[in-house]
C-alpha positions as CSV (number, residue, x, y, z in Angstrom):
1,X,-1.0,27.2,3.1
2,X,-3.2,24.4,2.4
3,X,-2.4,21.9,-0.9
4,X,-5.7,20.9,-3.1
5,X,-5.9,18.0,-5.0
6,X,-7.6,18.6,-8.1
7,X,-8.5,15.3,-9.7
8,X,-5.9,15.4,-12.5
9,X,-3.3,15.6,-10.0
10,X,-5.1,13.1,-7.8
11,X,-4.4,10.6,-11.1
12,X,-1.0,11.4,-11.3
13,X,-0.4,10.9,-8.2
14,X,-2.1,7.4,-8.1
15,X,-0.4,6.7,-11.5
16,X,3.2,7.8,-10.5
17,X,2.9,5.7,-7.5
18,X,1.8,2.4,-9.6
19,X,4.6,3.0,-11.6
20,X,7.4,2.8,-8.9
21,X,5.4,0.1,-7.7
22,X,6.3,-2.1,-10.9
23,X,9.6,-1.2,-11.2
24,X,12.2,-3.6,-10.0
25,X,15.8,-2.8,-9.1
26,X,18.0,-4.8,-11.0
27,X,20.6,-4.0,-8.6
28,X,19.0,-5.9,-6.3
29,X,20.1,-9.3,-7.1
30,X,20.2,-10.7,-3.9
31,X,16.7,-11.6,-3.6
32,X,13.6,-10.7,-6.3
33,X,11.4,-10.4,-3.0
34,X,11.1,-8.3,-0.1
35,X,12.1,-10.4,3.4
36,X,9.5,-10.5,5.8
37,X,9.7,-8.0,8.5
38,X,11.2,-9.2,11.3
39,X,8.1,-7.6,13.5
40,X,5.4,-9.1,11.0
41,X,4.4,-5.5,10.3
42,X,1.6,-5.7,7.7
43,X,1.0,-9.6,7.2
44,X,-2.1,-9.9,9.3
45,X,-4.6,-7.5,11.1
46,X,-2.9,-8.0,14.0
47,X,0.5,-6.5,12.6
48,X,-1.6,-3.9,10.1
49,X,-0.2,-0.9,8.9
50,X,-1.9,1.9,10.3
51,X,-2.4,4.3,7.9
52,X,-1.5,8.0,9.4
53,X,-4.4,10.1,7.0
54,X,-7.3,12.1,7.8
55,X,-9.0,11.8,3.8
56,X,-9.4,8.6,1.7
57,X,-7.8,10.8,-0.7
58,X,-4.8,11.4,1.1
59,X,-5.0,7.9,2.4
60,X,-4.9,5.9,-0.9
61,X,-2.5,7.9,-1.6
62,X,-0.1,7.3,1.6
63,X,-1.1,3.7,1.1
64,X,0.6,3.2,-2.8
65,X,3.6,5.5,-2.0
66,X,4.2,3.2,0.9
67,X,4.0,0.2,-1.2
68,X,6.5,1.6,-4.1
69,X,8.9,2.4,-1.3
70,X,8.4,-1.1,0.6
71,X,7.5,-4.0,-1.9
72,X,8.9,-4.8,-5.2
73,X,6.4,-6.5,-7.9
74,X,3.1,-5.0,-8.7
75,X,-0.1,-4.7,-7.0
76,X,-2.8,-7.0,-8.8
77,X,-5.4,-6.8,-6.0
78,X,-7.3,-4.8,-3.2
79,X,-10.0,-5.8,-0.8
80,X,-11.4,-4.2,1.8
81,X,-11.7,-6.4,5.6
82,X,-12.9,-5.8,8.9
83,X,-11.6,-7.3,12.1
84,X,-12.7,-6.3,15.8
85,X,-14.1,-3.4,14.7
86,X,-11.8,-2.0,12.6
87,X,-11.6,-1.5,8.7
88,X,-8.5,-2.6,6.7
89,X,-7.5,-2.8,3.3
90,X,-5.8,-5.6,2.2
91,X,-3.7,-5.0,-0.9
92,X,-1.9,-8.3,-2.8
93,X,1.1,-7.8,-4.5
94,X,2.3,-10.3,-7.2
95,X,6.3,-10.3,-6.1
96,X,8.5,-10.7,-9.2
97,X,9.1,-14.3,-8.2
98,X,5.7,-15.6,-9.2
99,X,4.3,-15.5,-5.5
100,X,1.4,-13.3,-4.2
101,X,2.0,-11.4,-1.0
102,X,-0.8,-9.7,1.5
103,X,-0.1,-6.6,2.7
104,X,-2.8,-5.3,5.4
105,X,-3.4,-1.8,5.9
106,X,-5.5,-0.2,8.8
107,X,-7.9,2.1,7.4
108,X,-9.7,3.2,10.6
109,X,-8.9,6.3,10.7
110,X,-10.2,7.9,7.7
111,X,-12.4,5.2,5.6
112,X,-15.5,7.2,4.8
113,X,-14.0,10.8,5.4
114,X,-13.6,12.5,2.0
């Protein structure tokens, strides 16, 4: 059975995402930002994210819902980059500290497939 995003859903799906994006858990008091990963995964094209979708659809997507589930704070940025031959987005999250975080996604796989 195959799933199609019509665009309404394709909002709500964007929209949801931002949402869990911008919540913080208050039980979480520990620390107000995420640690760094201990492999660097995401904090430079060399550690980049690769991003496992076929669509840009389906890719945007993958990218916020892995952000909600990974970062706390909110996304105030997105660029695209390209390194070596590859394509990357580069999403900056404002943490709820105050400080700005990179997070690099590798886009390669699907960046002009609709």
């Amino acid at each position: 059975m195959h799933h199609r995003y019509t665009p309404m859903k394709y909002v709500v799906t964007i929209a949801l995402a931002g949402t869990l994006l911008s919540c913080a858990s208050p039980s979480n008091t520990t620390t107000t930002a995420p640690a760094p990963s201990p492999t660097g995964e995401g904090q430079s094209f060399a550690t980049a994210i690769r991003v496992p979708s076929a669509t840009e659809r389906d890719g945007i997507t993958w990218e916020r819902i892995y952000l909600a589930h990974h970062y706390r704070g909110r996304l105030v940025g997105q660029r695209l980059g390209n390194h070596a031959g590859r394509v990357y987005d580069i999403m900056t999250i404002a943490t709820p500290d105050g400080r700005q975080q990179d997070v690099y996604f590798d886009i390669s796989s699907y960046v002009g497939h609709f």
